[in-house]
N, C-alpha and C positions, 0 to 999 in steps of 0.2 A: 581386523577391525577391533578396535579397541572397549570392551563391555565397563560399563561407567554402573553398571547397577551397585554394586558393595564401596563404590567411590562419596564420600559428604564432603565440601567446601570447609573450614577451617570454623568457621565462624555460623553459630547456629540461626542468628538472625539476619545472617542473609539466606542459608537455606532455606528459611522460613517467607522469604517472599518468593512469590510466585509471579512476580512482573517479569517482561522479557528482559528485562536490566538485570534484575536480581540473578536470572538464569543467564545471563551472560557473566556476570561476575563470577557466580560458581563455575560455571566451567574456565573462564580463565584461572581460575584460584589451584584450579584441577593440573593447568597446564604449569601455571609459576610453580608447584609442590613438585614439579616433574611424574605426575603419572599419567598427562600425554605428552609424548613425547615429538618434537620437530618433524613433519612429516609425514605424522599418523594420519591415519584418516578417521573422522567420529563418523559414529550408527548412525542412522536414517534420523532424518525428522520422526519419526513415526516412534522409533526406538526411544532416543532421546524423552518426548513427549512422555511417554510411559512411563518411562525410570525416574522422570521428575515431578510427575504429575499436572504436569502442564499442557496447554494446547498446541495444538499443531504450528498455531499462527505464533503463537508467543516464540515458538524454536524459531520459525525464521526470521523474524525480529531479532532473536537476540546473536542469530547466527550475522544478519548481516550487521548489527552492533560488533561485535565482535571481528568483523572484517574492514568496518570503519577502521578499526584503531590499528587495523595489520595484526592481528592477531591468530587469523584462520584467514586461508585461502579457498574461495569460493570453485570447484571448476565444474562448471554444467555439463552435464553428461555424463562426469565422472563421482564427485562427491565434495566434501568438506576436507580440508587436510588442516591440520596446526602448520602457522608458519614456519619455515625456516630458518627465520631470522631475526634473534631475540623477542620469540614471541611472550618469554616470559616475563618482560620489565613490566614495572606498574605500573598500571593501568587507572584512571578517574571515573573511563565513561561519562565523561562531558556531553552528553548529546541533549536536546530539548528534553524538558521535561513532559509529562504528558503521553496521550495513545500515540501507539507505533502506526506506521503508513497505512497498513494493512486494517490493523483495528479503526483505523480511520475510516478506510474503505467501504467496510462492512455498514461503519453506521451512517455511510452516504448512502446509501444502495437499498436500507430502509427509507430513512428521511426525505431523500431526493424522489422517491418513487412516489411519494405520498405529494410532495411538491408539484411536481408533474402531474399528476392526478387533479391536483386543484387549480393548476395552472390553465389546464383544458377547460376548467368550468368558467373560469374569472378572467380570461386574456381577454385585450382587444387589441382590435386592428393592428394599433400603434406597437403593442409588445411582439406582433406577428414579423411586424417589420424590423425591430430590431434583434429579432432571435436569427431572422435571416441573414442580415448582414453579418452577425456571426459566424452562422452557419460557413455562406461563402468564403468569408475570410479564411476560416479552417482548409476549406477546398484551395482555397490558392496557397494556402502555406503547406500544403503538406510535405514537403520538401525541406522546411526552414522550422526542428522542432522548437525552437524557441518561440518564434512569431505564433506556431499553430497551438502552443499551452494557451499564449492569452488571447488566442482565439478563442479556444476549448474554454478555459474559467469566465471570460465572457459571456459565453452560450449558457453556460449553466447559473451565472446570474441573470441574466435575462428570462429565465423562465421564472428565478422566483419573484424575480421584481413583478410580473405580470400575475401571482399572486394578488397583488395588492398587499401583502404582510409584510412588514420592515423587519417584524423578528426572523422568521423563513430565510430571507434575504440576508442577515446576519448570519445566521448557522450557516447556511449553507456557504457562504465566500469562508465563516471561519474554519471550519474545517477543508475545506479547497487548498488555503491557505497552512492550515497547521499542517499539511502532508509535506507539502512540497517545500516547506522551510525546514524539512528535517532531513539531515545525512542520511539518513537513512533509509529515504525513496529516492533521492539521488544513485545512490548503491543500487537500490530495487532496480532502477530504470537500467544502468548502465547492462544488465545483467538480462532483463526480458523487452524493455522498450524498444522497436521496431517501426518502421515505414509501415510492414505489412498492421500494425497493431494499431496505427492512425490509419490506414486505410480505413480498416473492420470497423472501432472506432465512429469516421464520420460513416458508415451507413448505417449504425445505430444511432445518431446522431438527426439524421434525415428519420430514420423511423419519426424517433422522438417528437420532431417537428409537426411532420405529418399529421401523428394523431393530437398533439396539441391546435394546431389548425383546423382541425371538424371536428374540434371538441370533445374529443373521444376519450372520457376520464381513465377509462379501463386500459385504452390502448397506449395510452404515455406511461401510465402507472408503468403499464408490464413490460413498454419498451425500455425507459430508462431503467429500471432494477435488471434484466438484463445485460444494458451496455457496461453497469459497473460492477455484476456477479461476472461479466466476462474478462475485465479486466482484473479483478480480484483472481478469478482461474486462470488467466496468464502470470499471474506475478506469484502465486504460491505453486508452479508447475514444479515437478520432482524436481531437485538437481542434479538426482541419477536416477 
């Protein structure tokens, strides 16, 4: 395994960011210099994270960046390897600007929790009903992940709309929306998204309902920050 700690990127002001881009860049900069070579395998998220000073999340961002562009071959269970196959040409990193999927994730999983929370105070009937409809609809898609995503960003606008707050309602679809318009939770998904994952999924889902329906501020809060720390812990699981 190949030790990156005495290795710097060419160029000091990209060393110098600390975005998962920036650390994608350096380490491709690492691979076109040729000091990893086709086939190597990189150190642990963990290692990496260290040696850069970066966080754990920012490695896997920039790791599955960096597999966008066919640069690193991702294989679960086993590790990271540099491609095989001119992984050294250059590279733009074109991808959306803005937080990675993940960082995304996290700040649903605060905001949303807190949405839900208020959701249980301020719904009626009429948001009950249309949370359900969602709900269902997820139940019969689960089989068809396209149908059952806008099911799922459905449901979770519907809880903020029974806020009553148009801002809430905004955050909350924008960031829904800024995940899943990026290559990069595409990549996420193809890699940990599962049937069994939309199962687990909608029974958090039903939690979430539930205590939104006897108004159980406490109980929405902590189901939904649940359903999307659980799906943040599926999607940053080792890859070895």
């Amino acid at each position: 395994m190949t030790d990156l700690s005495n290795l710097h990127g060419p160029d000091e002001t990209e060393a110098a960011d600390r975005s998962y881009i920036g650390l994608a860049r350096q380490i491709h900069a690492m691979v076109a210099a040729g000091a990893l070579e086709a086939g190597a395998r990189l150190p642990s998220e963990r290692s990496l994270a260290d040696q850069f000073g970066v966080s754990r999340t920012q490695v896997r961002e920039a790791i599955i960046a960096l597999e966008v562009q066919g640069i690193v071959e991702v294989r679960v269970g086993s590790g990271i390897y540099v491609s095989a196959t001119d992984a050294a040409r250059p590279v733009t990193f074109e991808v959306p600007n803005g937080p990675g999927p993940i960082e995304t994730l996290r700040a649903r999983a605060l905001i949303e929790a807190e949405v839900a929370a208020l959701a249980a105070k301020e719904r009626k009937d009429a948001d009950l009903d249309r949370m359900f409809v969602a709900l269902t609809s997820m139940r019969e898609q689960m089989d068809n992940k396209a149908a059952y995503d806008a099911a799922d960003r459905q449901f979770h606008q519907r809880i903020a709309e029974s806020t009553g707050n148009t801002v809430l309602l905004h955050m909350v679809t924008a960031m829904w929306d800024c995940a899943r318009s990026d290559p990069l939770w595409n990549k996420i998904e193809e890699h940990f998204h599962s049937p069994a994952l939309r199962e687990a999924s909608q029974e958090d889902h039903q939690r979430i309902f539930t205590a939104i329906m006897a108004s159980d501020a406490a109980g929405a809060r902590g189901a939904m920050r649940a359903h999307l720390s659980r799906v943040i812990a599926e999607f940053t699981q080792a890859w070895r």
